[in-house]
The first five atom37 places (N, CA, C, CB, O) and aatype in JSON, in Angstrom:
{
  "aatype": [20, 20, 20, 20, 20, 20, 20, 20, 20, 20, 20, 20, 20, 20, 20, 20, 20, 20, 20, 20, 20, 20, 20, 20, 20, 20, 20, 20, 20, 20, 20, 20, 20, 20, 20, 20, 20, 20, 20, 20, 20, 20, 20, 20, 20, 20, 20, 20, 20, 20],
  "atom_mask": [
    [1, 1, 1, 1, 1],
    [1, 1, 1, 1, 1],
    [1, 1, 1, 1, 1],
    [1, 1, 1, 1, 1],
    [1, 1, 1, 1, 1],
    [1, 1, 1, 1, 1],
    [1, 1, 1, 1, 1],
    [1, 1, 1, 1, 1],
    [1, 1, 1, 1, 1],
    [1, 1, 1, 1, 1],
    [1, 1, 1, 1, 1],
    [1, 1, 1, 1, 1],
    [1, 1, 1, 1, 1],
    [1, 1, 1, 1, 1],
    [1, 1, 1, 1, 1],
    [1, 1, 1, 1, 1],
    [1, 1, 1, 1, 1],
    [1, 1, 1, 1, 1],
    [1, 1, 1, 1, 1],
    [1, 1, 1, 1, 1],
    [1, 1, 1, 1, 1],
    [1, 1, 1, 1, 1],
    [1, 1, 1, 1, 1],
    [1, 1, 1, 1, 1],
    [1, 1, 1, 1, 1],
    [1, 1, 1, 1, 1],
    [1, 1, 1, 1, 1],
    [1, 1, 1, 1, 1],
    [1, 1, 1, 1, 1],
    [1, 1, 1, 1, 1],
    [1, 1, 1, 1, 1],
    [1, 1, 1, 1, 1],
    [1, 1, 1, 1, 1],
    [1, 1, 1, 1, 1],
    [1, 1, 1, 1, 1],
    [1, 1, 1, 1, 1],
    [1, 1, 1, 1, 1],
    [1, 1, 1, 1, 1],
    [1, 1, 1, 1, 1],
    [1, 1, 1, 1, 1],
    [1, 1, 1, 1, 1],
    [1, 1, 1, 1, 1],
    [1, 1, 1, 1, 1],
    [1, 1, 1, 1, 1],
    [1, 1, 1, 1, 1],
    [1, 1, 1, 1, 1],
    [1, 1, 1, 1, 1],
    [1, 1, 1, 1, 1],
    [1, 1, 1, 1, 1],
    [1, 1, 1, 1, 1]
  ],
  "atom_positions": [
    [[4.28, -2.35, -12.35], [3.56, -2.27, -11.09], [2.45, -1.25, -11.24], [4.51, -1.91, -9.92], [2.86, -0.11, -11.46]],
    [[0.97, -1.43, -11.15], [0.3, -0.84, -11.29], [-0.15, -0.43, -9.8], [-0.38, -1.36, -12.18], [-1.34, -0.12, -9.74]],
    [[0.61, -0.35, -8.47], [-0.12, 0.3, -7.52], [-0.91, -0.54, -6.88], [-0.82, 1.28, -7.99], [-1.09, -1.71, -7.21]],
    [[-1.39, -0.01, -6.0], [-2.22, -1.25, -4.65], [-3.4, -1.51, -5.31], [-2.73, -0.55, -2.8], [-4.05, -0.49, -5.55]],
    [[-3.74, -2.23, -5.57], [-5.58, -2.78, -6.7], [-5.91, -3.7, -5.37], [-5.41, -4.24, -8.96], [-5.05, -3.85, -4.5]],
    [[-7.18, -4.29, -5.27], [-8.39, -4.24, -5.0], [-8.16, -5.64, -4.39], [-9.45, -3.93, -6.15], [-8.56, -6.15, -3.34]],
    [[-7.42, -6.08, -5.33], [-6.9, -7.73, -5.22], [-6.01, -7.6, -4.59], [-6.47, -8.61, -6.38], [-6.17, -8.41, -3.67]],
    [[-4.8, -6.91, -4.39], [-3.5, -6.86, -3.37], [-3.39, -6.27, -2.43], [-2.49, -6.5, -3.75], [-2.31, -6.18, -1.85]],
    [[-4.72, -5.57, -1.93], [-4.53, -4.25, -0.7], [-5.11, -5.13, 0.97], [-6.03, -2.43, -1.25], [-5.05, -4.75, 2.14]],
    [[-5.73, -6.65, 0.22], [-6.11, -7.23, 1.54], [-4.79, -8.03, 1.9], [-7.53, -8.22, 1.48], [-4.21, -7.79, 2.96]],
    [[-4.37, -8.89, 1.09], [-3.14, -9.4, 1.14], [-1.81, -8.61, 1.97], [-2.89, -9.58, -0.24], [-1.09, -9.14, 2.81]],
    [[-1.73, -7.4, 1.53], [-0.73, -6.41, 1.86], [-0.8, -6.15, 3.37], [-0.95, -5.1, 1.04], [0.03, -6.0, 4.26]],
    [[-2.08, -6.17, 3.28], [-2.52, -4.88, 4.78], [-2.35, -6.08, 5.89], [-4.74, -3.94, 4.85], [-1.59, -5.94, 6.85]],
    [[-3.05, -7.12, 5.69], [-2.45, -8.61, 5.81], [-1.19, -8.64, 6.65], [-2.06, -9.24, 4.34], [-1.09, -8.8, 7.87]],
    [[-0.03, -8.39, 5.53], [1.2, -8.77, 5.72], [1.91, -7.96, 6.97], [1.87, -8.61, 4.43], [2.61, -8.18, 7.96]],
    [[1.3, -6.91, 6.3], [1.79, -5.63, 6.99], [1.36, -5.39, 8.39], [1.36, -4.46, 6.23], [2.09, -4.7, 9.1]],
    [[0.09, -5.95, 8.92], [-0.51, -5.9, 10.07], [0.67, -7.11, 11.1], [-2.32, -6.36, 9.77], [1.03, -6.92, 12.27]],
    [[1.01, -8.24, 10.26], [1.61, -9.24, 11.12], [2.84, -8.84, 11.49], [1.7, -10.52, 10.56], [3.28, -9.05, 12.61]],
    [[3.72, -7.98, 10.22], [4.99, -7.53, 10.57], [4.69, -6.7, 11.98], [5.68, -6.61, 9.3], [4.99, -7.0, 13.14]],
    [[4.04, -5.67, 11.5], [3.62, -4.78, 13.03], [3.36, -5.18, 13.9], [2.71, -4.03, 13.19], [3.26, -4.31, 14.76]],
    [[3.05, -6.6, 14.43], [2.7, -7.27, 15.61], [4.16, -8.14, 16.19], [1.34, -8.3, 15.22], [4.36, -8.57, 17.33]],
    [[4.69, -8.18, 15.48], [6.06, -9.16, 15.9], [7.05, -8.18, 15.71], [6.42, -10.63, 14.89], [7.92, -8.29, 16.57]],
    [[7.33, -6.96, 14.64], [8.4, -6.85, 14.91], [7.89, -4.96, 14.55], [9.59, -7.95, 14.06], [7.84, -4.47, 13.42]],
    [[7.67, -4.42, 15.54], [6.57, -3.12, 15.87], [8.1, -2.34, 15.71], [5.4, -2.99, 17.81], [7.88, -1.62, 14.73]],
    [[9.03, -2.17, 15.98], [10.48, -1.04, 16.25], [10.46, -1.22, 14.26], [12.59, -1.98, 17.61], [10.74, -0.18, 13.67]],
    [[10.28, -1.91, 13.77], [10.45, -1.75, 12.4], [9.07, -1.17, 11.98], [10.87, -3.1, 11.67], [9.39, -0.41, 11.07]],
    [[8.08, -1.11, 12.09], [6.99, -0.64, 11.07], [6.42, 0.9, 11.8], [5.57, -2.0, 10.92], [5.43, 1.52, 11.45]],
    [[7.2, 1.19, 12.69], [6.82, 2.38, 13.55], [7.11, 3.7, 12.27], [7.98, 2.49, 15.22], [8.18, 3.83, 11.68]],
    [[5.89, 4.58, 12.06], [6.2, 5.25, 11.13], [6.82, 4.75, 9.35], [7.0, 5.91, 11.9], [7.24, 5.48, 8.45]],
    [[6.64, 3.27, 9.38], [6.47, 3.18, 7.87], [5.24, 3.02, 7.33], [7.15, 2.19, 7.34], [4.33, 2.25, 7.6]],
    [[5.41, 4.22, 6.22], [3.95, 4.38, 5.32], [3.69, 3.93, 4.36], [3.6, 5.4, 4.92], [2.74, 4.48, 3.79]],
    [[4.32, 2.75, 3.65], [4.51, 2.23, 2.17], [3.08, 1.77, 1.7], [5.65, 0.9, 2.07], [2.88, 1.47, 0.52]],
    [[1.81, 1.7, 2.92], [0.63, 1.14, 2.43], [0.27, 2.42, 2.19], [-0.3, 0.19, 3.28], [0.15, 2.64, 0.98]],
    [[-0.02, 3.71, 3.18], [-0.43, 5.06, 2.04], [0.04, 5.39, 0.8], [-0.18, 6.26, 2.51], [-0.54, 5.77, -0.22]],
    [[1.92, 5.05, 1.21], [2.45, 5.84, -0.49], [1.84, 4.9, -1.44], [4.44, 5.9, -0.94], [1.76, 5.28, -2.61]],
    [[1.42, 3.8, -1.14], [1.05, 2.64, -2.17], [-0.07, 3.34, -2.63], [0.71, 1.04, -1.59], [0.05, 3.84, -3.74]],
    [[-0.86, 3.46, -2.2], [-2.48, 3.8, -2.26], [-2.48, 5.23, -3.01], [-3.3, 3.92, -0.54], [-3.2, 5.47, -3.97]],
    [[-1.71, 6.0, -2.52], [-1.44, 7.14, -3.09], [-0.98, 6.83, -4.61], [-0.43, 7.87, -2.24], [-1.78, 6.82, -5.55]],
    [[0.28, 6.59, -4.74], [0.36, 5.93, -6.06], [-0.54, 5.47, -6.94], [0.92, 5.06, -5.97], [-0.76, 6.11, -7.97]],
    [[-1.28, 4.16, -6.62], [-2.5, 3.92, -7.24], [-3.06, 5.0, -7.96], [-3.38, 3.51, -6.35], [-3.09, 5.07, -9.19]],
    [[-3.66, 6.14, -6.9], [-4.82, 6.87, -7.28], [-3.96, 8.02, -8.18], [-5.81, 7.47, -5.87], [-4.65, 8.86, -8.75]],
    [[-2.74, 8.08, -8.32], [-2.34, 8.77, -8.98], [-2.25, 7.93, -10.44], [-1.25, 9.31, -8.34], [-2.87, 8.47, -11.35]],
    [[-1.79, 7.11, -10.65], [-1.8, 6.0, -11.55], [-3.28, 6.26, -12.61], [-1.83, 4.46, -10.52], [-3.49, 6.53, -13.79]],
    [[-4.15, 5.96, -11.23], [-5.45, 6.11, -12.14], [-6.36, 7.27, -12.86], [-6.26, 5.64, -11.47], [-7.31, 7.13, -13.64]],
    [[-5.79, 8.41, -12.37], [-5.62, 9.85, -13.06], [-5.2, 10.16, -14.21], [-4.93, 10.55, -12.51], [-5.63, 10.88, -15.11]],
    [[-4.15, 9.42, -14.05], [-3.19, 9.81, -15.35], [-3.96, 8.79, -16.4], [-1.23, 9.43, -15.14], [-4.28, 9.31, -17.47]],
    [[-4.25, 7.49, -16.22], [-4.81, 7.0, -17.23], [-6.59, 7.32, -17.73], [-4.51, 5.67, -16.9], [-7.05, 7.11, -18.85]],
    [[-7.45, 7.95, -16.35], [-8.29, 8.92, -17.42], [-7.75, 10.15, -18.09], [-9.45, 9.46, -16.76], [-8.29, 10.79, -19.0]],
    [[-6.81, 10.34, -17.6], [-6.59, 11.92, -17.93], [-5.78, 11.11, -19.6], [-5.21, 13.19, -16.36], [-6.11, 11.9, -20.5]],
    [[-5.18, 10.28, -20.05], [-4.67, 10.01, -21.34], [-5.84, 9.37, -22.44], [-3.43, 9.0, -21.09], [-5.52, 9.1, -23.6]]
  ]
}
């Protein structure tokens, strides 16, 4: 898993927007699209930094 890319972050945000509209008591305070994103950019650090 290389982290949220460019190609999966519309798809995601997507998904994630519909869950939050139908079923809102579940996505209240989940952050898995920042930690995602976060991840990423950590991801991509480490591979300039190697």
């Amino acid at each position: 898993m290389f982290g949220l890319t460019e190609y999966r972050a519309p798809r995601l945000t997507a998904a994630y927007q519909l869950w939050a509209a139908n079923a809102p008591e579940y996505a209240d305070s989940d952050d898995w699209l920042d930690a995602a994103q976060e991840w990423h950019r950590t991801y991509l650090a480490n591979q300039a930094a190697a």
